[in-house]
Backbone bond lengths (Angstrom), bond angles and torsions (degrees), N, CA, C in turn:
res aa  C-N    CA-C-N  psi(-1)  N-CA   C-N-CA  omega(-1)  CA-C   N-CA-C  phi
1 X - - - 1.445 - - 1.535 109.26 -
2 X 1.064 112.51 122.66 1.972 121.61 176.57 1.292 111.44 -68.86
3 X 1.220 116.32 127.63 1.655 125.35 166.08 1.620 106.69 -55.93
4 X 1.012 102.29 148.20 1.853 113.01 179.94 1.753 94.19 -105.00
5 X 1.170 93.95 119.68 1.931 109.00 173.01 1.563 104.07 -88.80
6 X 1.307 86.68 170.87 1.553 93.98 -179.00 1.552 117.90 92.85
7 X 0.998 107.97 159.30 1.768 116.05 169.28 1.401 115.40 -29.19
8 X 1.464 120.08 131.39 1.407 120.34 157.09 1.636 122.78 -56.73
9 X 1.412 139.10 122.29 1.339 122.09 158.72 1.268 108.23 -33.57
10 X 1.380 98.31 157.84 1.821 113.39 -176.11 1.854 96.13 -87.01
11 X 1.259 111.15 166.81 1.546 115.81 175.30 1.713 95.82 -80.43
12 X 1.591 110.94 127.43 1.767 104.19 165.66 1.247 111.60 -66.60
13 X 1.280 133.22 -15.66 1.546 141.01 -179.47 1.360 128.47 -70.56
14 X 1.791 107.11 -31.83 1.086 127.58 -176.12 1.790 102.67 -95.48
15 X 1.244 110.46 -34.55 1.838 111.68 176.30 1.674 99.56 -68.39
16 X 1.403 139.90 -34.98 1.084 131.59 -171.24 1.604 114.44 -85.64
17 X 1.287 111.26 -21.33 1.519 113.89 176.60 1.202 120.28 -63.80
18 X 1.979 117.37 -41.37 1.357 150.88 164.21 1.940 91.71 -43.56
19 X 1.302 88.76 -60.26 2.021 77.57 -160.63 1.269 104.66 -75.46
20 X 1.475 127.95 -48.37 1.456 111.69 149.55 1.935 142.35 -16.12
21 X 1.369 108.69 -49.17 1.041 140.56 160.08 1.952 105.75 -53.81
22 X 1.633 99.26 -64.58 1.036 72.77 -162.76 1.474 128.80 -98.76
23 X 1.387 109.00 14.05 1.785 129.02 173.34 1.369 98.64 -90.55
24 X 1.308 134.51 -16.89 1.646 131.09 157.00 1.374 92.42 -48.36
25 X 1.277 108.80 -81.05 1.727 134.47 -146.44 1.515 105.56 -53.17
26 X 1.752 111.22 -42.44 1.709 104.16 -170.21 2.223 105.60 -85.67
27 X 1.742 93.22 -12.53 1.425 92.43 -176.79 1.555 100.56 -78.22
28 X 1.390 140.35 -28.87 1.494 153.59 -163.18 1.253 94.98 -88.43
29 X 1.364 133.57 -74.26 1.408 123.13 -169.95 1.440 114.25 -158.18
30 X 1.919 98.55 80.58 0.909 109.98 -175.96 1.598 168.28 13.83
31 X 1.237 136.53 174.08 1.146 109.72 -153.75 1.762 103.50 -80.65
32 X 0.915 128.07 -55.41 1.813 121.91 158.86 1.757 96.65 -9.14
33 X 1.587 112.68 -91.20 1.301 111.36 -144.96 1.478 103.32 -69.28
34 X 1.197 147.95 14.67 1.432 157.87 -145.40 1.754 89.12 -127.19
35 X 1.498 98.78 127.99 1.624 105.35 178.22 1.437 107.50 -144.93
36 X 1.694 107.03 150.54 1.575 98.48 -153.70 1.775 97.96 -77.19
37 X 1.196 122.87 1.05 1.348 105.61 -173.81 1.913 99.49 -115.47
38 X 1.421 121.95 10.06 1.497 114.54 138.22 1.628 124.07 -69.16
39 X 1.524 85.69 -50.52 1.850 100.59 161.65 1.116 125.06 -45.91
40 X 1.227 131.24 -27.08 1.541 140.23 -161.52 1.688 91.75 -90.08
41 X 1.613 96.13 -61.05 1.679 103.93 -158.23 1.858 102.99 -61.36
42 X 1.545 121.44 -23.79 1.387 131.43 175.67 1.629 110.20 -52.30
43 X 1.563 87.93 -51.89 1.456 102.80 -178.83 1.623 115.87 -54.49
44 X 1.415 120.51 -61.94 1.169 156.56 -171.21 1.344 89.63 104.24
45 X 1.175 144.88 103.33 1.378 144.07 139.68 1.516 101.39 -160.90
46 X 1.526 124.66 161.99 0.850 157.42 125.11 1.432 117.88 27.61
47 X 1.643 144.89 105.04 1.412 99.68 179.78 2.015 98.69 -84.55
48 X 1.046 129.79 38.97 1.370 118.93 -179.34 1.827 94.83 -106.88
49 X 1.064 128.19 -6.53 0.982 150.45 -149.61 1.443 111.65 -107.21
50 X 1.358 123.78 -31.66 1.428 156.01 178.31 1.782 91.89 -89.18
51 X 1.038 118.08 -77.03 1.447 113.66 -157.58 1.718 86.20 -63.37
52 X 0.781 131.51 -93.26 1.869 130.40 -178.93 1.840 98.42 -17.11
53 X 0.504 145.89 -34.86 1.661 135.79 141.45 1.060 137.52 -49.77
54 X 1.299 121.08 -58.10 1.751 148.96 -176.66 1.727 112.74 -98.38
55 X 1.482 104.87 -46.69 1.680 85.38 -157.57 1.606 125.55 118.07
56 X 1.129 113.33 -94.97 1.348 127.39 143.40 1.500 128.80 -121.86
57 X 1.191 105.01 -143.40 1.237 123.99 166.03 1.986 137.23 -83.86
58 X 1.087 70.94 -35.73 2.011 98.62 172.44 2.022 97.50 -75.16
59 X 1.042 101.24 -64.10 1.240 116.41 -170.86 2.124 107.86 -53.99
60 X 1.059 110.98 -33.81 1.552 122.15 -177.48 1.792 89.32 -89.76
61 X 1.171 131.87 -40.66 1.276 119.09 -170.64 1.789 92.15 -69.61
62 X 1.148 123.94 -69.56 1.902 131.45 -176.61 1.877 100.01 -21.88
63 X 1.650 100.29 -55.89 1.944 106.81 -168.69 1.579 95.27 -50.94
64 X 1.854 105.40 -73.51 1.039 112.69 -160.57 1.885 114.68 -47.46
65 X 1.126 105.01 -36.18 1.648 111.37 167.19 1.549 123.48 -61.72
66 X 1.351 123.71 -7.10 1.490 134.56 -136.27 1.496 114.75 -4.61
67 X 1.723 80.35 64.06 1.765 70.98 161.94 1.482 155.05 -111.19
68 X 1.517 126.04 119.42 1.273 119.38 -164.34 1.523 126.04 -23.91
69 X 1.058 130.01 -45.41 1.370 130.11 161.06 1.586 129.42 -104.81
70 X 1.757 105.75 172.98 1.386 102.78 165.96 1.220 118.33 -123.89
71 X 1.076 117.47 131.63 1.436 120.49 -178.16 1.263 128.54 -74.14
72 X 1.803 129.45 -10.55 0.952 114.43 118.54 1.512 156.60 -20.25
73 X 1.499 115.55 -48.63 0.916 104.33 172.21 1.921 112.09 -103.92
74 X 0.821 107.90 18.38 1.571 103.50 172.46 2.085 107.97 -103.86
75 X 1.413 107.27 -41.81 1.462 110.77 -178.40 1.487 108.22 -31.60
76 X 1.184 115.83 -71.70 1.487 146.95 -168.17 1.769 98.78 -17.62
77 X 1.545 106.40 -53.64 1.383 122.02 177.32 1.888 112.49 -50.24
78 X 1.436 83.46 -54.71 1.984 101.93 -163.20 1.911 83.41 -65.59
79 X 0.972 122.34 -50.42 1.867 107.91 -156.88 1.750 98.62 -90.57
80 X 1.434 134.31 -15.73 1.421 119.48 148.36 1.725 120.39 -41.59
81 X 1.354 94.36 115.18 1.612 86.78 169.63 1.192 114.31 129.97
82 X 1.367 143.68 161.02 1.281 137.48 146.95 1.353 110.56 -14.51
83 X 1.735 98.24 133.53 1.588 112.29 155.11 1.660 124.86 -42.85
84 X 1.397 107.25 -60.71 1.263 117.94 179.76 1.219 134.61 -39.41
85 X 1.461 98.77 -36.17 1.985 112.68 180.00 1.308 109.21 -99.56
86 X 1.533 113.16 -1.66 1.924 106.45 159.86 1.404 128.65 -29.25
87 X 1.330 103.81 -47.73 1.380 122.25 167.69 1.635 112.26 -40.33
88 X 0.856 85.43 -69.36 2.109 97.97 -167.61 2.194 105.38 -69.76
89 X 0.830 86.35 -49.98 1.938 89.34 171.69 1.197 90.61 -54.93
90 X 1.483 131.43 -76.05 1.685 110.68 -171.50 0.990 131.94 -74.86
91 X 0.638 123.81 19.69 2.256 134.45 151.37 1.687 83.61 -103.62
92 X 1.192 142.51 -68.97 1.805 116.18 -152.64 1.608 81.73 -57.63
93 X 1.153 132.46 -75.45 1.406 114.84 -156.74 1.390 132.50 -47.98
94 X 1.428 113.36 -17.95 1.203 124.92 -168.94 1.756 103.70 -84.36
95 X 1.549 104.96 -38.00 1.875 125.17 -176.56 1.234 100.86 -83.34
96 X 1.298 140.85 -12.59 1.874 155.16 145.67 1.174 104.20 -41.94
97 X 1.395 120.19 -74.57 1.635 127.77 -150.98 1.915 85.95 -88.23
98 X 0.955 136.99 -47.34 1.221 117.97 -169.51 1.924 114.12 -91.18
99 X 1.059 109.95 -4.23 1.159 104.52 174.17 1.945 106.32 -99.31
100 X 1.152 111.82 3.72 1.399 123.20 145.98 1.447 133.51 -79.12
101 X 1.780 102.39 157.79 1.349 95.02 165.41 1.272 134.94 -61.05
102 X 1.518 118.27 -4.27 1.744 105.19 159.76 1.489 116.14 -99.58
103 X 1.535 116.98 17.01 1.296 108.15 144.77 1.301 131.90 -58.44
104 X 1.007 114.63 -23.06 1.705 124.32 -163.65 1.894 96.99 -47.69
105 X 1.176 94.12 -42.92 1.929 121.83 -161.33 1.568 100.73 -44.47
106 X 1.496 94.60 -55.09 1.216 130.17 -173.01 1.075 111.26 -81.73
107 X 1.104 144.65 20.94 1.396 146.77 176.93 1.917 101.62 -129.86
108 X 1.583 108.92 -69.62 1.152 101.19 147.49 1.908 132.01 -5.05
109 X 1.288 90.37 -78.04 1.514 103.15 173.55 1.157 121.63 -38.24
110 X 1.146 119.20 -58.11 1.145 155.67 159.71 1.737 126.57 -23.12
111 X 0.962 127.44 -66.09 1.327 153.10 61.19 1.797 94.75 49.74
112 X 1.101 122.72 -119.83 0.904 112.19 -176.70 1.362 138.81 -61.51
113 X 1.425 114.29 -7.74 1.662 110.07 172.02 1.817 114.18 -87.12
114 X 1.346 96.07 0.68 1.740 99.88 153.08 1.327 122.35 -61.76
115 X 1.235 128.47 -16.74 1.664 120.50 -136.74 1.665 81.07 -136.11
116 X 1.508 125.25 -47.39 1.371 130.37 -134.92 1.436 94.68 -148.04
117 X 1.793 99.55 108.30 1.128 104.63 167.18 1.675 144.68 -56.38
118 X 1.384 109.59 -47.09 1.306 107.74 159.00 1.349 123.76 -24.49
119 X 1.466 117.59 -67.76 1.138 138.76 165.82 1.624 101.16 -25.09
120 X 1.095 92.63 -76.81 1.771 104.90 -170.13 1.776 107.54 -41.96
121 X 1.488 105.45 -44.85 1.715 89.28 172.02 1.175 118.50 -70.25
122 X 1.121 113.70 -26.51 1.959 112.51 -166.76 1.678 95.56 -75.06
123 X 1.108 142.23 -48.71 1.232 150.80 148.42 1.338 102.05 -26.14
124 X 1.432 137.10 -67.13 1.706 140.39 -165.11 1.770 94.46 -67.22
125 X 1.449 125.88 -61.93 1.251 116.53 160.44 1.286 125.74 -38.54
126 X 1.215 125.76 -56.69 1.344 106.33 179.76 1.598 129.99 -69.40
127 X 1.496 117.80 -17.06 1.400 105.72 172.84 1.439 109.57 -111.42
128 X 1.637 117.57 21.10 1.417 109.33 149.14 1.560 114.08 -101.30
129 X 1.174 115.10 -18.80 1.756 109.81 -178.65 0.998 127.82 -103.15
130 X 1.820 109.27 -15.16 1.520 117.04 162.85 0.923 145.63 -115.37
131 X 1.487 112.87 -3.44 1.381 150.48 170.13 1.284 128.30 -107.21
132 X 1.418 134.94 -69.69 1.161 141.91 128.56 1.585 147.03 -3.21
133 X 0.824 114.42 -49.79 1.267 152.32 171.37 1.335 144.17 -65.51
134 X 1.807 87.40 -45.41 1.282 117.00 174.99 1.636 113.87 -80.33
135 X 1.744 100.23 -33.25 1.710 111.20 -169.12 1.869 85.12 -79.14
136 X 1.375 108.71 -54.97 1.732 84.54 -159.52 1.476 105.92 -72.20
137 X 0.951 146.71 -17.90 1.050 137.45 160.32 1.413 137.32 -13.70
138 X 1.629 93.33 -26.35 1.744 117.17 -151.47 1.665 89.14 -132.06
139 X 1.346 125.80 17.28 1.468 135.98 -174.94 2.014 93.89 -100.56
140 X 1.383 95.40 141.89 1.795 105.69 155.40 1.404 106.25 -98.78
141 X 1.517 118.48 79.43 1.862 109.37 -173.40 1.535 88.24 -136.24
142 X 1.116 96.26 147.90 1.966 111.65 147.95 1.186 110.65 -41.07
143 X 1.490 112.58 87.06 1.544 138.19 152.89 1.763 108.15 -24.42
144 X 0.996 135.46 -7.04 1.696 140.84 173.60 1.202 91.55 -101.21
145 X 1.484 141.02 -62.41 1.421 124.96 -175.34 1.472 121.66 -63.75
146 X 1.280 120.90 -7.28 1.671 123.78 -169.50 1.726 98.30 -65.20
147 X 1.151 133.22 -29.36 1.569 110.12 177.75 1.278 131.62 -89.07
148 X 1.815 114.84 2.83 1.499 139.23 -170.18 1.539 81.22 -97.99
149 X 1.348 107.73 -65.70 1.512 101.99 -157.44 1.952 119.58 -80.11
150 X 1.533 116.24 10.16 0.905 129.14 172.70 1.932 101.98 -121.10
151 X 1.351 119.85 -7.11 1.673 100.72 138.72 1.507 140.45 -114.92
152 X 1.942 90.89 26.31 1.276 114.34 168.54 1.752 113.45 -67.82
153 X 1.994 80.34 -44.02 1.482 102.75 -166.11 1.446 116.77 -59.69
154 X 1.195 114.85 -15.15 1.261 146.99 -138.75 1.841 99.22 -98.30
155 X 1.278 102.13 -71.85 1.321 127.24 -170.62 1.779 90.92 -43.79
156 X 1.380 102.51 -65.31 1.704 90.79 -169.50 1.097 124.43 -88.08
157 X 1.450 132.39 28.07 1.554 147.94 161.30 1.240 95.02 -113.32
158 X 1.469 147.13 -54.71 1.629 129.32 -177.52 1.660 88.30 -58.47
159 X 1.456 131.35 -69.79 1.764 128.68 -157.42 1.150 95.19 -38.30
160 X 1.496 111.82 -53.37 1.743 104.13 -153.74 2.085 128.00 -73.16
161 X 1.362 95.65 -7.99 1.348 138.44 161.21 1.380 113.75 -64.84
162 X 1.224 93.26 -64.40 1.594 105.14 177.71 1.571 118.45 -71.46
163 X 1.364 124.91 -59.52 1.631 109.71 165.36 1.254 118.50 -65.58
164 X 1.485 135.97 -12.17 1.297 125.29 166.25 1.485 136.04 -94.37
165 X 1.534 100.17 0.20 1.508 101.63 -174.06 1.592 83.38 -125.81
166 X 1.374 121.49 -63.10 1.510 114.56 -152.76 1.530 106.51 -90.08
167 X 1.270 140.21 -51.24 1.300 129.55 151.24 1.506 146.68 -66.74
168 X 1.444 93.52 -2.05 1.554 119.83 -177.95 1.895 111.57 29.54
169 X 0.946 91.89 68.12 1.771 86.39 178.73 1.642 108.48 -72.83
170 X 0.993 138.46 155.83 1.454 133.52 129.81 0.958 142.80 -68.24
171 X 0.689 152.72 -164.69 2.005 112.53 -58.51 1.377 126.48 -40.91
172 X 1.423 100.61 -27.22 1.645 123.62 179.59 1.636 114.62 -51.92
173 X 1.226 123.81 -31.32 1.866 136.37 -160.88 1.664 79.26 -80.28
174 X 1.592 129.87 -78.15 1.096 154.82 -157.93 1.502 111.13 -73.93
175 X 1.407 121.57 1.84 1.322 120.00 -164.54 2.084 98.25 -81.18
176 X 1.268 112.26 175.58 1.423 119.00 -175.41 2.001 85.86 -100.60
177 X 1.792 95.63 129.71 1.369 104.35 162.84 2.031 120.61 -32.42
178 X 1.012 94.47 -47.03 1.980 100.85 -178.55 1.258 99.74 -85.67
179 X 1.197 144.36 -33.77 2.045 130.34 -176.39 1.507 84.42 -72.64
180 X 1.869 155.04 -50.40 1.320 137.73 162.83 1.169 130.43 -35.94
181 X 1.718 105.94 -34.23 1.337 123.59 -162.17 1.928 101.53 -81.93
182 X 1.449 112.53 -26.73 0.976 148.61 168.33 1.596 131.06 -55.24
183 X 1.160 104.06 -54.40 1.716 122.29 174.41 1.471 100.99 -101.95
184 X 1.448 121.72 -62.12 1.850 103.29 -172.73 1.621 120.71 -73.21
185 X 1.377 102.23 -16.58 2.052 103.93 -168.02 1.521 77.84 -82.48
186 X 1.295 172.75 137.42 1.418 162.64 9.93 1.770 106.01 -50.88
187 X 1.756 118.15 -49.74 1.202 119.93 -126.60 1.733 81.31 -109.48
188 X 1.631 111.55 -8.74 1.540 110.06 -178.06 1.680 91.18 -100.91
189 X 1.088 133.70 -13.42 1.137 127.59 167.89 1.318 114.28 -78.41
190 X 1.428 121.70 -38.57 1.348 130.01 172.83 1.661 97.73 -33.65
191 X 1.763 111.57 -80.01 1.079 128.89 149.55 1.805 133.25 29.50
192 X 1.350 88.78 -88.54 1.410 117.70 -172.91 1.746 106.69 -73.43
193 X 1.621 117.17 -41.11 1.413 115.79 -155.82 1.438 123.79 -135.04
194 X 1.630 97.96 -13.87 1.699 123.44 -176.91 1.517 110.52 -87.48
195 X 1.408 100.82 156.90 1.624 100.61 178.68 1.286 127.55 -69.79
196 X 1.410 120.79 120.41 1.694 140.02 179.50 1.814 113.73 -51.01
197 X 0.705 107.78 75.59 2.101 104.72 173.31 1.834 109.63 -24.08
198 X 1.347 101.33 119.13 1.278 81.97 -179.87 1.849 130.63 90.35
């Protein structure tokens, strides 16, 4: 019988403890205060052991989230370009990924961070640290308003998610990706770059 060369498979037991570990850790105290070698020690393994799994840190938050996309590589698109049309790229991109088949994920999710809090933070983490975050980042605004006006941003990309995928209202369920892209990218631009009342 021939020896098999090459790398050992990883244990599936030991990759699930890690994501276990680490959807505790980013739902408890978020993805900021969450470090892969608290994660590691949660786990009992290694933190060299985590990155040889994951990668980094971004990358173990995406698994542990299972989420269909990365927002890394989609942002890049939405913040090319004029300031002004920030607004409208992030609603088309946002009505892209969910009006796809890896919306489903995201709907799901969705879906359940109504009912179940955990849920609900890992969800609140993910579209303030990987989504969020990333767009104002790339804003000239009063650094004190960036968390009003990034869960402004918020409100009408989770709503619009929400009456169009999980409550499906009309006209909104049935509407064309660009007539959305149309009516909400003004009021998320408002949002992101317009003056705050107050």
């Amino acid at each position: 019988m021939a020896r098999r060369t090459g790398r050992r498979p990883g244990n599936p037991a030991t990759r699930d403890a890690i994501l276990d570990a680490a959807r505790a850790a980013f739902a408890q105290r978020g993805f900021d205060a969450s470090t892969i070698r608290a994660i590691a020690a949660s786990a009992g393994v290694d933190p060299a052991l985590v990155h040889h799994y994951f990668g980094n840190k971004d990358q173990l938050f995406l698994a542990a989230m299972q989420a269909p996309v990365d927002p890394r590589e989609l942002l890049p698109k939405v913040l090319a370009g004029d300031r002004d049309g920030l607004g409208e790229r992030l609603v088309r991109m946002f009505l892209t990924v969910w009006d796809s088949p890896a919306g489903t994920a995201g709907v799901a999710l969705l879906r359940s961070a109504v009912s179940n809090e955990w849920t609900a933070r890992l969800l609140r983490e993910f579209l303030a640290t990987q989504v969020l975050r990333r767009v104002l980042d790339h804003l000239d605004v009063d650094p004190a308003e960036l968390p009003l006006r990034g869960s402004l941003v918020a409100t009408q990309l989770i709503g619009l998610a929400m009456m169009r995928h999980v409550v499906r209202l009309e006209p909104v369920a049935s509407a064309t990706p660009e007539s959305l892209v149309a009516l909400v990218g003004p009021t998320v631009q408002r949002y992101l770059t317009g003056d705050l009342p107050g």
